[in-house]
C-alpha positions in Angstrom: 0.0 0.0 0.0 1.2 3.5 -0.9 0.9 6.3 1.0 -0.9 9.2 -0.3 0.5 12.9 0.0 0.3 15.0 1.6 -0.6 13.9 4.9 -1.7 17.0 7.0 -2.6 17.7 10.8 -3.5 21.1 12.5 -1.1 21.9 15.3 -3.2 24.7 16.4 -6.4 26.8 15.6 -7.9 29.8 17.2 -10.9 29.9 18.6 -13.6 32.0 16.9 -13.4 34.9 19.0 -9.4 35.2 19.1 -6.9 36.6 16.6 -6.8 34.7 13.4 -4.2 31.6 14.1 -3.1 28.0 12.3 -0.6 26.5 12.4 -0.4 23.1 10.6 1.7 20.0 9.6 2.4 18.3 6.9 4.9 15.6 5.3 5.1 15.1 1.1 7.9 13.4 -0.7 10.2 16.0 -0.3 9.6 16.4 3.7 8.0 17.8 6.5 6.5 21.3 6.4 5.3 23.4 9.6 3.0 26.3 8.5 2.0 29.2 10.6 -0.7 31.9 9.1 -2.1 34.7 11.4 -4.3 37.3 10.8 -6.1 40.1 12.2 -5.1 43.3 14.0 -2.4 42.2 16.2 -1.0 40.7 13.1 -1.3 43.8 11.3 0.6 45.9 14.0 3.4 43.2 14.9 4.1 42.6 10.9 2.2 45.3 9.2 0.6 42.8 7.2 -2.0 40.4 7.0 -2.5 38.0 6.8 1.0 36.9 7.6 2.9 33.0 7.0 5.6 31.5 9.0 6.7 28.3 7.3 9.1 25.5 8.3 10.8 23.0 6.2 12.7 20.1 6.7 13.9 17.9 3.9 13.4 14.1 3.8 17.1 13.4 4.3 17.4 15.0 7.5 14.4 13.6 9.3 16.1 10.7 11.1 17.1 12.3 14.0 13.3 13.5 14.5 12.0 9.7 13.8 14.4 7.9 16.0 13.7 10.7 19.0 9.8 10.2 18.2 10.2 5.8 17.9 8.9 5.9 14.6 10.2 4.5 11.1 7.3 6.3 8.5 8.0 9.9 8.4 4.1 10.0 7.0 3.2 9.5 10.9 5.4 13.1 11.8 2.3 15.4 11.3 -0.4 13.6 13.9 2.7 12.7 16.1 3.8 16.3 16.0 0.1 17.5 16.1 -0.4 15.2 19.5 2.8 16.3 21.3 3.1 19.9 20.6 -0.7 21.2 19.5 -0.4 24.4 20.9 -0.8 28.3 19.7 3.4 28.3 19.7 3.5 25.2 18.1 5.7 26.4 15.0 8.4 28.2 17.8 8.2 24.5 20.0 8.8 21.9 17.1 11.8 25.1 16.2 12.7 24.2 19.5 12.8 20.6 19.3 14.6 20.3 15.9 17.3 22.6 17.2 17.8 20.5 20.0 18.0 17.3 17.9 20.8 19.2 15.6 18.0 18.6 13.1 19.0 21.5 10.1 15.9 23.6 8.8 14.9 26.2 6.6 12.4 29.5 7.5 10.6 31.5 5.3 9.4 34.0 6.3 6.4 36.8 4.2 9.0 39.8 4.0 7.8 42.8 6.1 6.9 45.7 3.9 8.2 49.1 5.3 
């Protein structure tokens, strides 16, 4: 059996009444992606944008540390593993966090601020 990508999980969500926030999960061939999208006016006054995207990638290669420190061998099972352990409104700065720690290396992109 093959597995399909992408295979997604939502980190985090705001509720309805709060400032826009998601951040999500998600593995593909090419590797794991953390994405964090904000919006409303806090957004607008920190970045002087919005919305505004935070994104996180990791390539395939480089996820072994992360599997081995997580016990698991598919890198498909990352997102709801991630999603279970750190699911929280600074999920994108915690799995940062963790990846640093493991020596795991990563790439930010970031939506330039616009002065």
């Amino acid at each position: 059996m093959s597995t399909q990508y992408p295979i997604e999980a939502i980190l985090f969500q705001s509720a309805d009444d709060e400032e826009e926030l998601t951040v999500s999960c998600s593995y593909d061939a090419y590797g794991l992606r953390v994405r964090q999208e904000s919006a409303g006016d806090l957004t607008q006054w920190c970045f002087e944008e919005s919305p505004h995207v935070l994104s996180v990638s990791v390539p395939t290669f480089e996820l072994k540390p992360l599997l081995d420190y997580l016990h698991v061998d598919d890198p498909a099972l990352l997102p709801p593993l991630l999603a279970a352990a750190y699911g929280d409104y600074d999920a994108s700065q915690r799995v940062r966090d963790l990846l640093r720690r493991l020596h795991v290396p990563y790439e930010v992109a970031e939506s330039p601020i616009v002065r």
